[in-house]
C-alpha positions as a Markdown table, in Angstrom:
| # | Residue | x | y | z |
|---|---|---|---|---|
| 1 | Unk | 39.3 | -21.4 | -38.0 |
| 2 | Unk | 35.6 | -22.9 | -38.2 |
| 3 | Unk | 34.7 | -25.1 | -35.5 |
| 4 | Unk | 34.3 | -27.8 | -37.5 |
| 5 | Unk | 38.5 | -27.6 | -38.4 |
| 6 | Unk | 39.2 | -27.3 | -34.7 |
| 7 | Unk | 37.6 | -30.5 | -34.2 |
| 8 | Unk | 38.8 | -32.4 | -36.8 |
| 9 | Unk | 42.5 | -31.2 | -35.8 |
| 10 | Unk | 41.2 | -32.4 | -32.3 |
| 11 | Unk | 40.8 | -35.5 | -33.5 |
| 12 | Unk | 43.8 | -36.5 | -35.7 |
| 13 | Unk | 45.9 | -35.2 | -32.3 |
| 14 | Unk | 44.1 | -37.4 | -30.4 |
| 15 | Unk | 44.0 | -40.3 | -33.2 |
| 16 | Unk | 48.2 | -40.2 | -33.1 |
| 17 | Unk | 48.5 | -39.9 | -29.5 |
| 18 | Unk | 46.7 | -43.1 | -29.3 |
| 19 | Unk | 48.4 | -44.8 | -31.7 |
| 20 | Unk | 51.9 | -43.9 | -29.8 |
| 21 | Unk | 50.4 | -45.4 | -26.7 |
| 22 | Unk | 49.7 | -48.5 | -28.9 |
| 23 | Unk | 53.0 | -48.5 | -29.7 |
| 24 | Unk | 54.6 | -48.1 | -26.5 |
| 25 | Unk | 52.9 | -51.5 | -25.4 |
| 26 | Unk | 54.3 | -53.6 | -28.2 |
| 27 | Unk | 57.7 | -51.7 | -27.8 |
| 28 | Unk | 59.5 | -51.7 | -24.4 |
| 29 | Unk | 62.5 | -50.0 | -25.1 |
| 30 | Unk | 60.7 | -46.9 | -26.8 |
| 31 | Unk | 58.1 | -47.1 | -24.5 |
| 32 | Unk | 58.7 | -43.6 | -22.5 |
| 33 | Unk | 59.5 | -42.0 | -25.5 |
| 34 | Unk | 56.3 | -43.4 | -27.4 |
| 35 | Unk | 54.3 | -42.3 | -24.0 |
| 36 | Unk | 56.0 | -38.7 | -23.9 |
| 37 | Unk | 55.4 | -38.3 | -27.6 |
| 38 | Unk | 51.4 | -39.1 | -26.6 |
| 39 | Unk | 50.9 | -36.6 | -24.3 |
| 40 | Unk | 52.6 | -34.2 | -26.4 |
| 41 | Unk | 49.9 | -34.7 | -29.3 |
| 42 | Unk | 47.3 | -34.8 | -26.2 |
| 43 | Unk | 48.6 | -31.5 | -25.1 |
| 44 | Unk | 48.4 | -29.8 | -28.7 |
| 45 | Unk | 44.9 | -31.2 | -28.6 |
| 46 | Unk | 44.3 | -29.4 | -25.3 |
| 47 | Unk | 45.6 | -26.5 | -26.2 |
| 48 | Unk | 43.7 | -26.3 | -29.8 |
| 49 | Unk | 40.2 | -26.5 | -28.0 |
| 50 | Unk | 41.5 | -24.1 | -25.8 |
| 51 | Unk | 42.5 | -21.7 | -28.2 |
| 52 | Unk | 39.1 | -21.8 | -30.0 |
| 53 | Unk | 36.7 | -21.3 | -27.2 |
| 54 | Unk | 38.8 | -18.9 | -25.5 |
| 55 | Unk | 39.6 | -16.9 | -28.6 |
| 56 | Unk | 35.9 | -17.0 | -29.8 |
| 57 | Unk | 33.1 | -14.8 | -27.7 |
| 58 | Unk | 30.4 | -15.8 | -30.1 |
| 59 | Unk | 30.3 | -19.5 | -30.2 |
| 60 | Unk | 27.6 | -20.9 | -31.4 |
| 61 | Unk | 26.4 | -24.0 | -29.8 |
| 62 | Unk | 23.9 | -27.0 | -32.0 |
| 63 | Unk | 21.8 | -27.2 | -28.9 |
| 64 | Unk | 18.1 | -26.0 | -29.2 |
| 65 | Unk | 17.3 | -23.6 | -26.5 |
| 66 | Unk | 14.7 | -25.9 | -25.3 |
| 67 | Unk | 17.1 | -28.7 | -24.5 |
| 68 | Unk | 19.4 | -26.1 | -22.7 |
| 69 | Unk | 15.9 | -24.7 | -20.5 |
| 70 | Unk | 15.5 | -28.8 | -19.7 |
| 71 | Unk | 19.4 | -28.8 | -18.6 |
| 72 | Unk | 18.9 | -26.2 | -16.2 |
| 73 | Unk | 15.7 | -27.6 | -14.7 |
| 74 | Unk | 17.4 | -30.8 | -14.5 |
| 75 | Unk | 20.4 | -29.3 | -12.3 |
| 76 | Unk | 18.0 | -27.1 | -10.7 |
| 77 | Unk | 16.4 | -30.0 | -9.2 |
| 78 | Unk | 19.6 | -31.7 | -8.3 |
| 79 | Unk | 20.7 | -29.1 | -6.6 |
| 80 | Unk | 17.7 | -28.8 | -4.9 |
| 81 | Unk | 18.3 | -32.3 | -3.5 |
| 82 | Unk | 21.3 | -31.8 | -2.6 |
């Protein structure tokens, strides 16, 4: 599965999960149901990022190399700080 899928899987878990907690305000009595159903979708979200950057070695990141050399100066010089 391309990145791309994982993250638009991502976000439609995500999407429903916060439309159950929506839910759950504007109905009391199915409110701990609504909220258990939301971290359900939450946790298949979880689990879907998970399963793509664990499962794939070779991801490949948008980020330009230079930005990831400024990164590591940046934290370089926090740390040094610190």
């Amino acid at each position: 599965m391309t990145g791309l899928a994982v993250m638009e899987n991502v976000r439609r878990y995500r999407t429903i999960a916060s439309l159950c907690r929506q839910a759950a305000a504007f109905r009391p009595t199915q409110r701990h149901s609504l909220l258990a159903q939301a971290e359900q979708w939450e946790h298949l979200a979880v689990v879907e990022l998970e399963g793509y950057f664990g499962a794939s070695e070779n991801v490949s990141f948008d980020f330009p190399i230079q930005a990831l050399q400024r990164r590591e100066t940046q934290w370089n010089a926090m740390a040094a700080i610190l």
